[in-house]
C-alpha positions in Angstrom: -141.2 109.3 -0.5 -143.5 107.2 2.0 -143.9 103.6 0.3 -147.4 103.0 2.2 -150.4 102.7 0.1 -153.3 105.0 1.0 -156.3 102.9 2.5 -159.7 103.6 3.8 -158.9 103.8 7.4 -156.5 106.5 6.2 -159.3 108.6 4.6 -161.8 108.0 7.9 -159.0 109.3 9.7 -158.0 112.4 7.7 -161.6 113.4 7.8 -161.6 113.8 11.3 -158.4 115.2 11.5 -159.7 117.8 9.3 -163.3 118.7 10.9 -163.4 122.8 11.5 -159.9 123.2 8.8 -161.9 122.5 5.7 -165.4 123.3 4.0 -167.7 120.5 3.3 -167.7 122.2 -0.1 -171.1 122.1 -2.5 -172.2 119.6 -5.1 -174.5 121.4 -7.2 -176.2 120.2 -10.6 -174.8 122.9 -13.1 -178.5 123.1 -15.4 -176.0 125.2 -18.4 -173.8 122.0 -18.8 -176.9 119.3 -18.2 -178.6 120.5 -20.8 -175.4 120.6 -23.2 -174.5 117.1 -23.0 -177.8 115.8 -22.3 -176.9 114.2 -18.6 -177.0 114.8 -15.2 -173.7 117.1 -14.7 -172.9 117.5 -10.8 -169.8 119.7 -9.9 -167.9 118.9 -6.9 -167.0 122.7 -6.0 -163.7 122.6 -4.2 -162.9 126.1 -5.9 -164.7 126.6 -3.2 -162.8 125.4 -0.3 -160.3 126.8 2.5 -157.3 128.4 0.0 -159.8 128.2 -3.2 -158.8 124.2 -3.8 -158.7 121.0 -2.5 -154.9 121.1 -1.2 -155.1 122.5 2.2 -157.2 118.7 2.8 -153.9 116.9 1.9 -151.4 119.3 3.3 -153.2 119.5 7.0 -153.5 116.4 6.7 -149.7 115.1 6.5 -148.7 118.2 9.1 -150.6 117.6 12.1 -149.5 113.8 12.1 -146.0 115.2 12.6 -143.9 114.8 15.6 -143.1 117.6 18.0 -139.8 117.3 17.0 -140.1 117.1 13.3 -142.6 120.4 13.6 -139.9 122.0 15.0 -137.2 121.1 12.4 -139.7 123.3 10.2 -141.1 121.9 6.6 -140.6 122.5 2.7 -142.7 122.3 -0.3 -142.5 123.3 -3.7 -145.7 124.2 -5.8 -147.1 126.0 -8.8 -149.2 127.6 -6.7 -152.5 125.8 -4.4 -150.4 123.3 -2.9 -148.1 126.0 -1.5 -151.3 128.3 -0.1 -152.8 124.7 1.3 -149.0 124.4 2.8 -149.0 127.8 4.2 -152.4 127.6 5.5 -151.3 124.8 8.0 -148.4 126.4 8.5 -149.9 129.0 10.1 -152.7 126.8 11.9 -150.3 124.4 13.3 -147.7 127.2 14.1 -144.8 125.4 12.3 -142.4 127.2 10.1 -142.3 126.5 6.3 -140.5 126.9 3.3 -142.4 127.7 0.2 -140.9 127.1 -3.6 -142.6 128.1 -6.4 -142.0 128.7 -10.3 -140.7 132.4 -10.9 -143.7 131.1 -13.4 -146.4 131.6 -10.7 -149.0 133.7 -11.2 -148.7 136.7 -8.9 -152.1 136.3 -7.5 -151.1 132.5 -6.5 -147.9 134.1 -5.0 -149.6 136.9 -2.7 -152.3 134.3 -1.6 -149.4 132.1 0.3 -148.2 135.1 1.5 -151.4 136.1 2.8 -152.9 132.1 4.3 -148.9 131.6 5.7 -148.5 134.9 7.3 -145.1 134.9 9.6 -144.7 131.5 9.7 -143.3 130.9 5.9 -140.5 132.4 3.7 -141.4 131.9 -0.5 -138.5 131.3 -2.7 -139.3 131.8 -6.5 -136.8 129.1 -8.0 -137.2 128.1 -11.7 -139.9 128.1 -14.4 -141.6 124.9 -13.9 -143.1 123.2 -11.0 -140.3 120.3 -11.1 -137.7 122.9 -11.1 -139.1 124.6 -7.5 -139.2 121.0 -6.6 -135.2 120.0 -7.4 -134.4 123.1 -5.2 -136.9 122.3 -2.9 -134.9 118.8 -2.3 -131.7 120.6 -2.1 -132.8 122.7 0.8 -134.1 120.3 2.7 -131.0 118.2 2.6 -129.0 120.6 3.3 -131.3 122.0 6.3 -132.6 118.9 7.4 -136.1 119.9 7.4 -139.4 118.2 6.1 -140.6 118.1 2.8 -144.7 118.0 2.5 -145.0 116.4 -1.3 -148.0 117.6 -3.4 -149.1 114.3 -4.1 -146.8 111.5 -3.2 -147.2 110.5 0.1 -149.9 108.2 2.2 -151.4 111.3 3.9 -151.7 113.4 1.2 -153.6 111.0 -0.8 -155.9 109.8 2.1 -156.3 114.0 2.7 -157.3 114.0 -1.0 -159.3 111.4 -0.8 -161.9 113.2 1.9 -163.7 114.8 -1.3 -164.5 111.5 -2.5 -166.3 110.6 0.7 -168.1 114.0 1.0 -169.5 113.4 -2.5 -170.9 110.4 -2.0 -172.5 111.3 1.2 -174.0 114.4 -0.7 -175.3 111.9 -3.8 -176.9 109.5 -1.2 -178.4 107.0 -2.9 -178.0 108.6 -6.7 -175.4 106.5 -8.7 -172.6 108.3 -10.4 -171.5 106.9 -13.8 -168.9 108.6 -14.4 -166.3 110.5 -12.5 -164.0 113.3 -14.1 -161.0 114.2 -11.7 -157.9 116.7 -13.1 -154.2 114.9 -12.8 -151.4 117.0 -12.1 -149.5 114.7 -9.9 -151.9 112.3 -9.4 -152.7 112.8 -5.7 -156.4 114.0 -5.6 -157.2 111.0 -8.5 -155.5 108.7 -6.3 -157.1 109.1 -2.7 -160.6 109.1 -5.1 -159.9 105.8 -6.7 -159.1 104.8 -3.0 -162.2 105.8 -1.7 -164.6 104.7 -4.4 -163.1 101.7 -5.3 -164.7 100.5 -2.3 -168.1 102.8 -1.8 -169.0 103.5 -5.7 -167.1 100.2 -7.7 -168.9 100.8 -10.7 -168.3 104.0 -11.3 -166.2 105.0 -14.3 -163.1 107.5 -13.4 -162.0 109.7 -15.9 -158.6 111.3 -15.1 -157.6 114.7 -17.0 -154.8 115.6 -18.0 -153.9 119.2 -20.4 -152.5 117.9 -23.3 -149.0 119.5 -22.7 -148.5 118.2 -19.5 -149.3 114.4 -20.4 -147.0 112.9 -17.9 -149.7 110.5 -16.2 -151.0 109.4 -19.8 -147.3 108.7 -20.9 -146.3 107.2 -17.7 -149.1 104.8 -18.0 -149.0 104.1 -21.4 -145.2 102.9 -20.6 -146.1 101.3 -17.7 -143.3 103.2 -15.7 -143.2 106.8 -13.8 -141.2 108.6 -16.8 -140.4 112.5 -17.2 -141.5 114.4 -19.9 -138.4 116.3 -21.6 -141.0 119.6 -22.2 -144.4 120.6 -21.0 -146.2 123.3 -21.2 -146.8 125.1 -18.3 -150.0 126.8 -19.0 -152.7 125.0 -16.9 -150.0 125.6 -13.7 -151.9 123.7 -11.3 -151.5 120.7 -13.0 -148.4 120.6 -15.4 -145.9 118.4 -14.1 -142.9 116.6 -15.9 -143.2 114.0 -13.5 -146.5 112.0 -11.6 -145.9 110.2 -8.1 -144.9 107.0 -7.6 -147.7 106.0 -5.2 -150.4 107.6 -7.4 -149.2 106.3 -10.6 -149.1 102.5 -9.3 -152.9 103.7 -8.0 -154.1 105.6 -11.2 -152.9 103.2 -13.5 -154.9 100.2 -12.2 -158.0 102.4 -11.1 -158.4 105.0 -13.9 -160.9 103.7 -16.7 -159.4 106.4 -19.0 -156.8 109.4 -19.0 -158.5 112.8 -21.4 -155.9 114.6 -22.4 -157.2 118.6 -23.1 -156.2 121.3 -25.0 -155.4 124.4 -23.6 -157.6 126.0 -26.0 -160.4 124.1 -24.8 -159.5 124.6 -21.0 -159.7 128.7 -21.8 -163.0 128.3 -23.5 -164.7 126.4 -20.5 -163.5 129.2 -17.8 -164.9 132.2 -20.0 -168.2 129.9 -20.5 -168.5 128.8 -16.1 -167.8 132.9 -15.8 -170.3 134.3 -18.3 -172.8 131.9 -17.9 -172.6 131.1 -14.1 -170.2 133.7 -12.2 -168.2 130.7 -11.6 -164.6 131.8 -11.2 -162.1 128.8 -12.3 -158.4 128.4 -12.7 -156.8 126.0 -15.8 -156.4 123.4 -13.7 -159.8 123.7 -11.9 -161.9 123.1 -15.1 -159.7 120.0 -16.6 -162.9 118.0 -15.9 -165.6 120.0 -17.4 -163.4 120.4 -20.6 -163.4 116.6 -20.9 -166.9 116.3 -21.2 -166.3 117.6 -24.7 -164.7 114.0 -25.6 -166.9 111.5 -23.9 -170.2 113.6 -25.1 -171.6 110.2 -26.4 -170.4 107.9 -23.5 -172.1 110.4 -20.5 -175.6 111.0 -22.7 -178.3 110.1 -20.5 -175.9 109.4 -17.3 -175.0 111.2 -14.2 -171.5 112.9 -14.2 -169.7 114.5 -11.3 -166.8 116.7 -12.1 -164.4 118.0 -9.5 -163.6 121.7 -10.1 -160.7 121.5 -7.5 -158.9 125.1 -7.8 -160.5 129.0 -8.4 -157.1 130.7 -8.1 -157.1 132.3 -11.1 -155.0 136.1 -11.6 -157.6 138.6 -13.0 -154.1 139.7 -15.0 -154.9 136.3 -16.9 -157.8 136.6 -18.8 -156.8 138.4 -21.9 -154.3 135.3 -22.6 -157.1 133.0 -21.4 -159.6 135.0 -24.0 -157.1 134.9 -26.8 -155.9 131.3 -26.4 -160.2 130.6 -26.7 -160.1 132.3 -29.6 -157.3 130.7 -31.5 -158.4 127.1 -30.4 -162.1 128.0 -31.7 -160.5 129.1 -35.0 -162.0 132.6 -34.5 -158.9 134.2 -34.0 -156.1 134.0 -37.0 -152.7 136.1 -37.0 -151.6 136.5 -40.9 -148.0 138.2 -42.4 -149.5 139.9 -45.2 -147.3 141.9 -48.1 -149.1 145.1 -49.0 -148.1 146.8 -52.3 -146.7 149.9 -51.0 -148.8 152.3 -52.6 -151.9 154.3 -51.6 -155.4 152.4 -51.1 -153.8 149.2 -50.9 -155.4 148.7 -47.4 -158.4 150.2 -48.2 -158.4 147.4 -50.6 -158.0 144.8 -48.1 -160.3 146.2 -45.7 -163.2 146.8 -48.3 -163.0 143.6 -50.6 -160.7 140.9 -48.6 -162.5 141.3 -45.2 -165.9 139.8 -45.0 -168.2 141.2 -42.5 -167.5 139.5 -39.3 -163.8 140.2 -39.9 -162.5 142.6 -37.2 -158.8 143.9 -37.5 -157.6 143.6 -34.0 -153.9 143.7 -34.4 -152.1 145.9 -37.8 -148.3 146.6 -37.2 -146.7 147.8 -40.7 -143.6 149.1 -41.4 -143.1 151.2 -44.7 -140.2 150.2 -46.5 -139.2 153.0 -49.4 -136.5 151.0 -50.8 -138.9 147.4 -51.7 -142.5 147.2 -53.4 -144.3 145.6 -50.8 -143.8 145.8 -47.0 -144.9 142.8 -44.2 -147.8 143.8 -41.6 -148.7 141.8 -38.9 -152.7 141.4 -39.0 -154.5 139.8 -36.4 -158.6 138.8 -37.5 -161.2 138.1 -35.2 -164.4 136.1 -36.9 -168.0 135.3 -35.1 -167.5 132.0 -37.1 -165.8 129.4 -38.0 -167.0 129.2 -41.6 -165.8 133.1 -41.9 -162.0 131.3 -41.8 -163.4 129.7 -45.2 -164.5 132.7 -46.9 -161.7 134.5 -45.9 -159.3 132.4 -47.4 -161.7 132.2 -50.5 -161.2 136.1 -50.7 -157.8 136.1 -50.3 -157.1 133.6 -53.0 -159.1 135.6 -55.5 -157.7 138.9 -55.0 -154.1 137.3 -55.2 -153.1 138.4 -51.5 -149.8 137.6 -50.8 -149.7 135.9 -46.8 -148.6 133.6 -44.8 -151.0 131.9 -42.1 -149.0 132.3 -38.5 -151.0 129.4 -37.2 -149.2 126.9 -40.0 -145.8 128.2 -38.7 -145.7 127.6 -35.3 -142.1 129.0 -35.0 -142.9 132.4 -36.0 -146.7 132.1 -34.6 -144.7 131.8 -30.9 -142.3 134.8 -31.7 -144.6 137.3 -32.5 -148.1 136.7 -31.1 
């Protein structure tokens, strides 16, 4: 790890060391979300740079300051997915050979994307199920064949790369003041190569890190005042769940962030179905963190202007039925039940015709007859337009003496069978 603090002169730097790698990506005013929370919403659309995020500014970055003879010892990383495409990206740009780890976790379209940007100049090792398991062998490698490792987020460069989108937004507001500033923390990188730059260029401005709420390692590590690893996360939103933060971005976040939002992932999947079906906008987890924090700071941003950084749009098609039915469970319009049918004829018919209301749709029915008992378990999975329907639902099922038990109240046997 490089002890240097990021500065300034770092992030002038990196932007010129960058001109013709990157995109000067968009900053649009997003009218949907404005008129939701009654302010001036801008994105910062780095879903829409080089790789489909915001890592190939850190990445290039670091690489083209190395020496010839540390390029040609060849370089590591380990990633959950858009550092490594960011990674191969230079790799192949720079013509240095790389190393890519990534959780066996990864999706798969994350995995054939640093195939693609690396072409012959890396080799991908799928090591682990978490990003801080691709990183421990990562580590091991590179002692073992003295190479260079290219952190994520914990180095000088990579922060000062990061901190390039900073600049370009501010150049793209001119003279419009930004109240508040929502930035996703995985490791803390991008957040702390932003606090670098505005610190200086937009003081007032309020920055909101984001965290998903099973990966809170920047909110815990801040809250104890030390770097600390989580035991568990959960390794849903990829792009940003992380046992552990940096060193250097911690010691930056936790003096420059006004606030740390901690998201559900429930929340996270119902903001990428809302950008796709209301704007085309194609987001991963990790990329919409800052839009989903809106949701908690509704009365703090009314009236105000309110960047959020979309930083990643790698998301696998193969996702979105998990994405929809995560949506649907946080929303409470999705509800898995065990249900003990008498095990006679019309019992169902029963259920269907005087339990179910009429936005109750039956989306998942496994049953098992069972000659030997009087009633016999079915797994029923309901899906509501509402969430009062949840209400009357349970209304019904009390009055007609169903016998059930509520999947969501069990978390143990809601994760083993949905």
């Amino acid at each position: 790890m490089n002890t240097s603090k990021p500065d300034l002169n770092g992030i002038l730097d990196a932007r010129k060391v960058l001109e013709g790698v990157i995109e000067t990506t968009p900053l649009k005013l997003n009218e949907h979300i404005s008129e939701e929370f009654g302010a001036n919403i801008y994105f910062k659309r780095e879903d829409l740079q080089v790789g489909r995020s915001y890592k190939i500014r850190g990445a290039y970055n670091f690489m083209s300051k190395l020496s010839p003879a540390q390029k040609k010892q060849g370089v590591v990383c380990s990633s959950a997915g858009n550092h490594a495409q960011g990674f191969a990206l230079s790799c192949s740009l720079l013509k240095i050979k790389g190393t890519v780890f990534m959780p066996v976790t990864t999706p798969k379209q994350k995995v054939n994307s640093v195939a693609h940007a690396g072409k012959k100049y890396i080799d991908i090792k799928l090591i682990g199920d978490t990003y801080d398991d691709a990183k421990n062998a990562a580590l091991k490698f590179v002692q073992k064949e003295n190479k260079i490792f290219v952190s994520p987020f914990d180095h000088k460069l990579i922060i000062e790369g990061q901190g390039t989108v900073a600049m370009e937004l501010l150049e793209q507001m001119g003279n419009k003041k930004i109240d508040y500033l929502f930035v996703p923390v995985g490791g803390g990188g991008l957040s702390a190569g932003m606090i670098t730059y505005m610190k200086e260029y937009s003081p007032t401005t309020k920055i909101i890190g984001v965290e998903p709420l099973g990966a809170p390692a920047m909110k815990q590590s801040v809250l104890k005042k030390k770097v600390i690893t989580l035991d568990k996360i959960d390794s849903f939103v990829d792009g940003a769940a992380v046992k552990q933060v940096g060193y250097l971005p911690f010691e930056i976040c936790r003096k420059g962030l006004t606030d740390i939002v901690l998201v559900p992932e429930g929340r996270v999947c119902t903001r990428i179905l809302e950008l796709y079906n209301l704007d085309a906008i194609v987001v991963e987890p990790a990329g919409v963190l800052s839009l989903a924090a809106l949701d908690f700071y509704k009365d703090e941003i009314k009236g105000k202007t309110v960047v959020c950084v979309l930083s990643g749009g790698n998301n696998d098609i193969e996702r979105m039925p998990d994405i929809k039915e995560r949506s649907l469970i946080y929303e409470g319009l999705k509800h898995y039940f065990i249900i003990k049918f008498p095990q006679r004829s019309g019992a169902l018919k029963h259920f269907v015709n005087k339990v179910l209301g009429p936005n109750d749709d039956i989306t998942v029915f496994e049953y098992t007859k069972k000659n030997s008992k009087d009633t016999g378990p079915a797994l029923v999975g309901i899906e509501q337009k509402n969430r009062q329907d949840y209400t009357d639902l349970m209304n019904r099922m009390k009055k007609f003496k169903v016998d059930y038990i509520a999947l969501q109240e069990n978390p143990i046997l809601f994760n083993f069978l949905v």
